[in-house]
C-alpha positions as CSV (number, residue, x, y, z in Angstrom):
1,X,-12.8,-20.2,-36.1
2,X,-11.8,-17.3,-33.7
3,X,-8.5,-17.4,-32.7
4,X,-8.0,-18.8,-29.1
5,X,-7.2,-15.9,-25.9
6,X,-3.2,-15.8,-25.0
7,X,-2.1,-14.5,-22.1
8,X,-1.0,-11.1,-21.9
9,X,2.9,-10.1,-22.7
10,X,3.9,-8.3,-19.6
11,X,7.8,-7.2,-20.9
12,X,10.4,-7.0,-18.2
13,X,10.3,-3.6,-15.8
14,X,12.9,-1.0,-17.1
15,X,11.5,2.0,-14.7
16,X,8.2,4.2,-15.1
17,X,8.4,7.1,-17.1
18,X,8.6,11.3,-17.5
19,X,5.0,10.5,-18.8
20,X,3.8,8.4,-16.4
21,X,4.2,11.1,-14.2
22,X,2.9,14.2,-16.6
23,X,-0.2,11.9,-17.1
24,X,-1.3,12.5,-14.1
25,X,-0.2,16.0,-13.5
26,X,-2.4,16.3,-17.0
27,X,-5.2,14.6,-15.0
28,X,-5.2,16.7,-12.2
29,X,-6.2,19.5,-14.7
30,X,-8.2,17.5,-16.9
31,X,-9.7,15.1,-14.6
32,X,-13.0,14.1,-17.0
33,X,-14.1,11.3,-18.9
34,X,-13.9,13.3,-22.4
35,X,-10.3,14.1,-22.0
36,X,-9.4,10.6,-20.5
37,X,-10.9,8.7,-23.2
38,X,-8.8,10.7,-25.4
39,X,-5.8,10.0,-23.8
40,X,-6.7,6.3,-22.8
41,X,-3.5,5.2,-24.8
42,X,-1.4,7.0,-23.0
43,X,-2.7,5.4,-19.8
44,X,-1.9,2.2,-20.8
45,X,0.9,2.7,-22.4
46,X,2.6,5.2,-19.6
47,X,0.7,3.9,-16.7
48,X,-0.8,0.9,-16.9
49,X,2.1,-1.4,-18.6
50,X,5.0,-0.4,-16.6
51,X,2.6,-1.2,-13.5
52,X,2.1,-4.6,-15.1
53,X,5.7,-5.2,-15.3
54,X,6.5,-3.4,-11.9
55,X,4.4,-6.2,-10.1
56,X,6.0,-8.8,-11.4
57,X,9.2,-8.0,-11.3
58,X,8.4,-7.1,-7.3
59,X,7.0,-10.5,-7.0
60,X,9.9,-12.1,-7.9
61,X,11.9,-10.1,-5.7
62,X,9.1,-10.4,-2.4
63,X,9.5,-14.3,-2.6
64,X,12.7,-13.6,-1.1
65,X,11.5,-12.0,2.1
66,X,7.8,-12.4,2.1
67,X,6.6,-15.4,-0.1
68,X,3.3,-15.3,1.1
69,X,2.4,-11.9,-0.6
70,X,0.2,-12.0,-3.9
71,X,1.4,-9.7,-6.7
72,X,-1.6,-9.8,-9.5
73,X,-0.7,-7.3,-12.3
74,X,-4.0,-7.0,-13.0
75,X,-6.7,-3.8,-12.1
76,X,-8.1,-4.4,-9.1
77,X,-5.7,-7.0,-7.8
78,X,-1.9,-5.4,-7.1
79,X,-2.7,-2.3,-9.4
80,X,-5.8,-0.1,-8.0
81,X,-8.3,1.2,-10.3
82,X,-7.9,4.5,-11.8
83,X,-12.0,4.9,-11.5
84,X,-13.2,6.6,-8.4
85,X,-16.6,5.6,-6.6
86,X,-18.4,8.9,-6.5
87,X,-21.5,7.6,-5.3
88,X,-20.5,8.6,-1.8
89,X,-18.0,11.7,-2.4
90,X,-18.3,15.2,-2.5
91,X,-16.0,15.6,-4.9
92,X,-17.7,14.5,-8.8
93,X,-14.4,14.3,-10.1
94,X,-14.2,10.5,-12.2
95,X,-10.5,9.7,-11.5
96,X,-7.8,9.1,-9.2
97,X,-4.9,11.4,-9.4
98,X,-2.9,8.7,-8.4
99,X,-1.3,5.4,-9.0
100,X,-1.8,2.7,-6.1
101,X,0.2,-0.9,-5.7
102,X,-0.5,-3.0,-3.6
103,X,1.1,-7.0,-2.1
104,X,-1.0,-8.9,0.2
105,X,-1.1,-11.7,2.3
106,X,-2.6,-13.8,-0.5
107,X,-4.5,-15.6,1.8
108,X,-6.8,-13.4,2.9
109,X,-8.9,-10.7,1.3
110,X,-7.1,-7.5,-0.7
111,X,-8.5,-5.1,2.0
112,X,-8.6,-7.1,5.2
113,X,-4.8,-8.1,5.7
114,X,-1.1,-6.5,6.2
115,X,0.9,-5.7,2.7
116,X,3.7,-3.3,1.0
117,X,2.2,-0.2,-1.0
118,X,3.6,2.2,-3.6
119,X,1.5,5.0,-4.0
120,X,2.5,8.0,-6.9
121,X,0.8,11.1,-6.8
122,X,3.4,13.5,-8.2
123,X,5.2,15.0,-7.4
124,X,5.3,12.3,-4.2
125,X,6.1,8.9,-4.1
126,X,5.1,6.8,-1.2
127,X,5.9,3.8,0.5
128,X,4.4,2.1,2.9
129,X,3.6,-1.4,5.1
130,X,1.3,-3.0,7.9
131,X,-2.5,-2.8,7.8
132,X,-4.5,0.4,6.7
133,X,-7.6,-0.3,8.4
134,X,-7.7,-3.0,10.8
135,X,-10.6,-5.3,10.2
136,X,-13.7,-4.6,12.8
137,X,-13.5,-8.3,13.8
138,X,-10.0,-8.1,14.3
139,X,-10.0,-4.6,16.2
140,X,-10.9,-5.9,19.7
141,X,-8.0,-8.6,19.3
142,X,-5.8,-5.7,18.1
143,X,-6.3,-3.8,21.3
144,X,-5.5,-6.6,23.7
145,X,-2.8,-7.6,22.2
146,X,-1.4,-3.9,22.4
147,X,-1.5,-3.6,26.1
148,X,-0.6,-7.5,26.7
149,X,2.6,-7.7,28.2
150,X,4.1,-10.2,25.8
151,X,3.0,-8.8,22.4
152,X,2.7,-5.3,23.6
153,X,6.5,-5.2,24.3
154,X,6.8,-6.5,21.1
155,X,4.6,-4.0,19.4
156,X,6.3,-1.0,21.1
157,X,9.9,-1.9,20.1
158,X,8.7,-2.7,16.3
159,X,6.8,1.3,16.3
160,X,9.7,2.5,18.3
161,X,12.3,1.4,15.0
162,X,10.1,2.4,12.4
163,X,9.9,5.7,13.6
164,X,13.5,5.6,13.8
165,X,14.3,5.4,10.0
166,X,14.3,8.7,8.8
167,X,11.6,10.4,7.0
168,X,9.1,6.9,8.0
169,X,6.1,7.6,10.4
170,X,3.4,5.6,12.4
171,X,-0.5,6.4,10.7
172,X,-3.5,5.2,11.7
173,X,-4.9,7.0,14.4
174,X,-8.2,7.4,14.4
175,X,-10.0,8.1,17.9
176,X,-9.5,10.8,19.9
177,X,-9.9,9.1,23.5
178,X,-8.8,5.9,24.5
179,X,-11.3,3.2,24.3
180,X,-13.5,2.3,27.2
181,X,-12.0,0.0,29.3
182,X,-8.4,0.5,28.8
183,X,-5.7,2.3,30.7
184,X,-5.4,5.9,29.6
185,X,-1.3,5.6,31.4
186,X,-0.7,2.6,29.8
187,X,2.5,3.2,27.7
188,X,0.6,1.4,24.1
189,X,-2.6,4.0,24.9
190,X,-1.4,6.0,21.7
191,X,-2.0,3.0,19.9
192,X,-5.6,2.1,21.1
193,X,-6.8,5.0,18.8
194,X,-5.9,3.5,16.2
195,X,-8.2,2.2,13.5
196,X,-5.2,0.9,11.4
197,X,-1.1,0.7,12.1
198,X,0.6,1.1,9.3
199,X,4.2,2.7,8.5
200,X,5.0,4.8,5.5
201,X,7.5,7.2,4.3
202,X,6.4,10.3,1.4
203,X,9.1,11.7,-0.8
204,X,9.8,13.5,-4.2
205,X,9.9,11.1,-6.8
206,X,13.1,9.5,-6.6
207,X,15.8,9.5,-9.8
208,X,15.4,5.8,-9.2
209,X,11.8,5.8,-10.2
210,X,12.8,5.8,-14.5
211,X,14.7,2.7,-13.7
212,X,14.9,-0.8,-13.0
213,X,16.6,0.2,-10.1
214,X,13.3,1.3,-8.4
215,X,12.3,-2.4,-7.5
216,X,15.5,-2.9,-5.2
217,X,15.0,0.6,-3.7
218,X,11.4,-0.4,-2.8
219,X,12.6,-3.9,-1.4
220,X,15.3,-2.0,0.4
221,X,12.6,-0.1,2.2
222,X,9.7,-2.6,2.8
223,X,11.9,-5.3,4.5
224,X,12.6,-3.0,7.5
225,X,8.3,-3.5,7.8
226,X,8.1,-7.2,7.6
227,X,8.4,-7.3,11.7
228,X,5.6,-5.1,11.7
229,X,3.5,-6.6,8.8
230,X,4.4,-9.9,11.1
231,X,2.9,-8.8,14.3
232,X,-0.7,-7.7,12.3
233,X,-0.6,-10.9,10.8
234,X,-0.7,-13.0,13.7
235,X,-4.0,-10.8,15.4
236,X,-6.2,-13.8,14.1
237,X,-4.1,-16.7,15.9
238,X,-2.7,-15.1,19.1
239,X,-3.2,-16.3,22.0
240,X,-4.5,-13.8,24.2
């Protein structure tokens, strides 16, 4: 009789690796499915594992500060596929030349709802919070609530402190007029051309990175983003 499934060891996180980061610097050059089959191994040793044990050592740590994010160390849950979809690209290339994390609001679907994201693409890191694209059923909602006096106070003072850390930025812009309807003067307008609001901050990869260390600095950086991730959260319910 075949022996039955257990579930996968996932060892404690003691820091990525020197060749987590050379595999994808190796990638970059050899980004194709001959050489990445050979090197598959080294992908899940380098890459994928210390992911694996990155999530969950970052889940135990979010349930301090934002228990309602899902951290999945599985591919397409908190660890983005390495495969690209080049059914709509220009570019043939197979793979990403990056690694992507990402925790949710685990009530709602992976792409349609405020998170943290770690994103390595040496010889960057970045980290980020908030809501990459804002939902088109939730857009409309989004803009009111900018320009509302209540929650548009609220929205400028959260921007305003983000963009006071050092090195962190507001992204999401996407139009380049304000939408019909809306007050070009009004002090949010920068914000109605937005298609997402999110927060992030790109640096070299950090000495921290090889360590265990890396999952307090990430902490350390994504709970200055909860008030943000907050206000996103709340488009569906507000009253406005």
């Amino acid at each position: 009789m075949p022996k039955p499934s257990t579930p996968e060891e996932i060892g404690p996180f003691t820091g990525f690796s020197k060749s987590t980061v050379s595999f994808f610097r190796e990638l970059v050059r050899h980004n194709n499915k001959v050489w990445f089959e050979a090197h598959r191994g080294d992908y899940d040793r380098h890459v994928l594992a210390p992911a694996k044990s990155f999530v969950v050592a970052m889940g135990e740590r979010l349930k301090a500060i934002a228990p309602g994010l899902a951290a999945i160390p599985r591919v397409d849950k908190s660890i983005f596929r390495i495969h690209k979809d080049t059914r709509f690209s220009l570019d043939p290339s197979p793979y990403k030349t990056n690694l992507g994390i990402y925790f949710w609001e685990k009530d709602m679907p992976r792409r349609e709802t405020t998170g943290f994201y770690v994103h390595l693409e040496p010889p960057e890191l970045m980290l980020g919070g908030g809501m990459y694209v804002i939902p088109p059923t939730l857009l409309e909602r989004f803009r009111r609530a900018a320009v509302a006096a209540k929650s548009g106070g609220e929205l400028a003072k959260i921007v305003a402190a983000v963009k006071a850390r050092p090195g962190w930025e507001i992204g999401g812009e996407h139009y380049k007029r304000v939408p019909a309807g809306y007050d070009a003067a009004h002090p949010n307008a920068a914000l109605l051309k937005h298609a997402g609001l999110w927060a992030g901050r790109t640096t070299s990869i950090p000495e921290s990175f090889y360590t265990a260390r890396f999952v307090d600095d990430c902490v350390e950086a994504f709970e200055p983003l909860l008030p943000l991730n907050r206000w996103l959260a709340a488009l569906g319910a507000r009253k406005i």
